[in-house]
N, C-alpha and C positions, 0 to 999 in steps of 0.2 A: 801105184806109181805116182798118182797125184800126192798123196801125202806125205811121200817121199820127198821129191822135186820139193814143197812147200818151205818141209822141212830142212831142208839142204840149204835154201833161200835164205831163211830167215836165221841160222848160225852164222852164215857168213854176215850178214849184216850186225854193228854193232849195237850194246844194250839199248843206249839211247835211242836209235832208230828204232828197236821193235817198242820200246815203251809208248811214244810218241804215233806209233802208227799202230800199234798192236788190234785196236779196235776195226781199222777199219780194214786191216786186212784180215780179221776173221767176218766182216760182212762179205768182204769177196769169195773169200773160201766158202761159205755158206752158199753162197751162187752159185759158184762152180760144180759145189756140188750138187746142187737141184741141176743144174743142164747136164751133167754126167748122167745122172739116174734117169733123167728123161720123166719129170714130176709132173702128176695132174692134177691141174688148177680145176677143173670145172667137173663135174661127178660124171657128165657126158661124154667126157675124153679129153685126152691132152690139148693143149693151146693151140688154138689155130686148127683145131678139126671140123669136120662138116657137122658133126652131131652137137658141137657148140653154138658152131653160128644160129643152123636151125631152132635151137633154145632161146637163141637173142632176138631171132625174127620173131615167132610166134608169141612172144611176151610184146608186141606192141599192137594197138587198136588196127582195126581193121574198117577203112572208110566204105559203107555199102551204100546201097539204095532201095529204098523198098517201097514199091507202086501200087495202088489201091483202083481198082472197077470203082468205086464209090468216096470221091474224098482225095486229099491234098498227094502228092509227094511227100516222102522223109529223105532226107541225108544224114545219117548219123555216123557214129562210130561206135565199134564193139568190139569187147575180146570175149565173146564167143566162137567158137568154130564150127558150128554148124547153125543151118538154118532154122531151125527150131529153137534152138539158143537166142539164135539174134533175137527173134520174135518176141519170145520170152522174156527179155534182157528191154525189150522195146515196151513189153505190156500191150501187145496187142491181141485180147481176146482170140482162140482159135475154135469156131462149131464145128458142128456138122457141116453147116450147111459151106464152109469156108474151102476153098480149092489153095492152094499153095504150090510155087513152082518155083526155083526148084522143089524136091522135096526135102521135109522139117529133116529128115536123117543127111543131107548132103551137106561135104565140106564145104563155106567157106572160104572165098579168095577176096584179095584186095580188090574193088571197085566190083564187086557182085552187084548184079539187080534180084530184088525178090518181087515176083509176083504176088501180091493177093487179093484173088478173086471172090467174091461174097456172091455162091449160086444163088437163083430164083426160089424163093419157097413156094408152096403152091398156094396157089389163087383161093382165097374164102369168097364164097355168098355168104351173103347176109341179106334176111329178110325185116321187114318194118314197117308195121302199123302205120298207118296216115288216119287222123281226124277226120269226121266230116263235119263241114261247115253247119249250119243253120241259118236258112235266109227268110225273113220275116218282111210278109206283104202286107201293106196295109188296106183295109177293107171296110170301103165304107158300110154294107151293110150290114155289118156287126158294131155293136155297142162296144164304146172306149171300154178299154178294161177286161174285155172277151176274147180271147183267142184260140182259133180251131187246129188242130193239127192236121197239115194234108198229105205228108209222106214224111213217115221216120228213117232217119238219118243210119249208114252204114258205113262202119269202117270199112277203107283201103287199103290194100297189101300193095310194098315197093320192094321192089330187089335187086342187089346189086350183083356186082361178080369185082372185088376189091385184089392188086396184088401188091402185096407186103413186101416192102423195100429190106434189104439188108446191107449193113455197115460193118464192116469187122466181124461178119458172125453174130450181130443183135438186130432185132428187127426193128426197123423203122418208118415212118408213118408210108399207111397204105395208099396206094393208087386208084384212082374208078375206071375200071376197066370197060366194064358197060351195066350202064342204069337202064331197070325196065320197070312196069307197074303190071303186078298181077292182076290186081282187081284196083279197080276206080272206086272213091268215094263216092257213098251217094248221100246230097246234102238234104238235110231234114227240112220239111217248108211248112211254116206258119204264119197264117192268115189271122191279121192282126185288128181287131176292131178299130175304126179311127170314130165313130157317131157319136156325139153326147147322146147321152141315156135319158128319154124324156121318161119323165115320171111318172105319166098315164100309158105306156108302152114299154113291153120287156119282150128282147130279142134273147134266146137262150135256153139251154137245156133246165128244165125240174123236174121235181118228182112228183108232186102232185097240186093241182090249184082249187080253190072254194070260194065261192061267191059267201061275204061275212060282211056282219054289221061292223062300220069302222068309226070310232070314237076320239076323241082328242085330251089328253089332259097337258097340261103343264107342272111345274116343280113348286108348289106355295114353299117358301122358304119357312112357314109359321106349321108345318105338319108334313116335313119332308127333310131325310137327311140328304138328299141328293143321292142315292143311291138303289138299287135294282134290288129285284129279289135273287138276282144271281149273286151281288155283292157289287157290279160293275158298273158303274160312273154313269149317271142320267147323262144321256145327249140325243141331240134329232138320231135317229134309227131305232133309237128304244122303244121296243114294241111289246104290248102286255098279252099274254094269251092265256087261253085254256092250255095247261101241261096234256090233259087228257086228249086233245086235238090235235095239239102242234108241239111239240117237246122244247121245252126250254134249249137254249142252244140252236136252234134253226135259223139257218140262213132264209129271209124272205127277202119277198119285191111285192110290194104292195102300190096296186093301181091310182096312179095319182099321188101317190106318197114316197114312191123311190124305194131303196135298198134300204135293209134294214136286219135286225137280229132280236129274238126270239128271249128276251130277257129280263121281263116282269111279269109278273100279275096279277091280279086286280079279283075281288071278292066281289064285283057283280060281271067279272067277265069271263060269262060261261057259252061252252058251246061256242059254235060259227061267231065270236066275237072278238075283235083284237080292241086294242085302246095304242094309238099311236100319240107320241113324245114330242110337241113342239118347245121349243125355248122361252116363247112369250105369249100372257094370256091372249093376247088379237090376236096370236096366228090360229091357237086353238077353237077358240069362239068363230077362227075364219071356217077353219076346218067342218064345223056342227058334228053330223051327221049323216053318215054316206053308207050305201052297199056296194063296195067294190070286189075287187077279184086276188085274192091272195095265191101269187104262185111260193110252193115251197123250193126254195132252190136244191137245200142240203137239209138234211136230218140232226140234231144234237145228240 
């Protein structure tokens, strides 16, 4: 009927009218005919249906809010539709230990809040060695340079009960819950000689002492390389023995002569004989000859 009608229109009009109009009233005809047929525009249904509009809605962002136990507010926007999406879409970490409300599978509405709570993880002990000090008394009736031990020192045990903060589902630095001390240090204590060490008197542990003939020589530069039968450097302490009595190497204290070491020897110093090391001929010629009392401190 429509193409009838058209048709009937457009004879009676003359050539020149349809030449001059001919296009635009096949644009009209072409309308007319989509609103005859009742044509869809949109894959969801004709124009102006509910299953359109809802396509047009859901294709725009979605302003939310999503609130943290630990940490700032967000206001964003998203085109995802569920809460796990948004999250996701957001980049925010989801653990175990993390609670969420709604839940990650729930639609979605304009101006939604999200919950998310980052549960307690459980509390660590942790235990920890402590140092013990060393306290050091000075004591006059010990010789400078002596020192006695009076009680050795013991580590202490500390322990805590720490709990581990959480952000997003990642842990964050721990809390101290409660500090306790298992065991106490106990501090080492050393009694410290403060006496100058007079050289006819030796306060101190040895191993054995001998009353011995004690001699003096000095370094003649004209039959002397300056050097020991050990190979070690002449100086006051160098003292000459019998190897067969007192072993090269030994720590002595010789009465009236001081601290000394065990590190020449001499071809007429045999037996209970030492030869003790001055720097200058007076001091030696002071020394002569004496019987004093050689304690060994230490063995070579």
């Amino acid at each position: 009927m429509i193409f009838t009608r058209i048709g009937q229109a457009a004879e009676a009009l003359g050539h020149e009218w349809r030449a001059g109009l001919g296009a635009t009233l096949q644009v009209w005809v072409f309308v007319l005919l989509l609103m005859g047929a009742g044509a869809v525009l949109f894959s969801g249904g004709p124009i102006g249906s509910k299953e359109a509009a809802a396509q047009v809605h859901q294709a725009k962002p979605l302003a939310i809010t999503v609130l943290f136990n630990r940490g700032p507010s967000l206001h964003v926007s998203t085109e995802a539709r569920t809460v796990g999406g948004a999250l996701s879409q957001i980049g925010i970490p989801l653990g175990a230990n993390v609670v969420v409300s709604p839940g990650l599978g729930q639609t979605l509405t304009a101006g939604e809040t999200i919950h998310v709570t980052a549960a307690s993880a459980q509390p660590i002990s942790l235990t920890t060695a402590l140092s013990y000090p060393v306290i050091q008394v000075a004591d006059k009736t010990l010789a400078r340079g002596l020192s006695v031990l009076v009680q050795g020192g013991q580590s202490g045990l500390d322990t805590s009960l720490s709990q581990p903060s959480l952000a997003f589902g990642a842990p964050g630095p721990s809390q101290v819950l409660r500090p306790g001390t298992i065991r106490r240090a106990v501090p080492e204590l050393v009694l410290v000689g403060t006496t100058p060490l007079a050289a006819d008197t030796y306060h101190g542990a040895y191993l054995s002492a001998f009353t011995v003939k004690a001699t003096a020589y000095w370094r003649n530069p004209e039959y002397s390389n300056g050097r020991t039968a050990t190979g070690a450097k002449v100086a006051f302490g160098s003292i000459a023995v019998d190897p067969a009595v007192i072993p090269l190497g030994s720590r002595l204290f010789v009465q009236g002569y001081g601290l000394g070491v065990a590190d020449d020897t001499g071809s007429d110093v045999i037996g209970l004989h030492v030869d003790l090391y001055f720097p200058t001929l007076a001091e030696a010629r002071a020394w002569g000859l004496r019987y004093v009392t050689v304690y060994v401190i230490s063995r070579g």
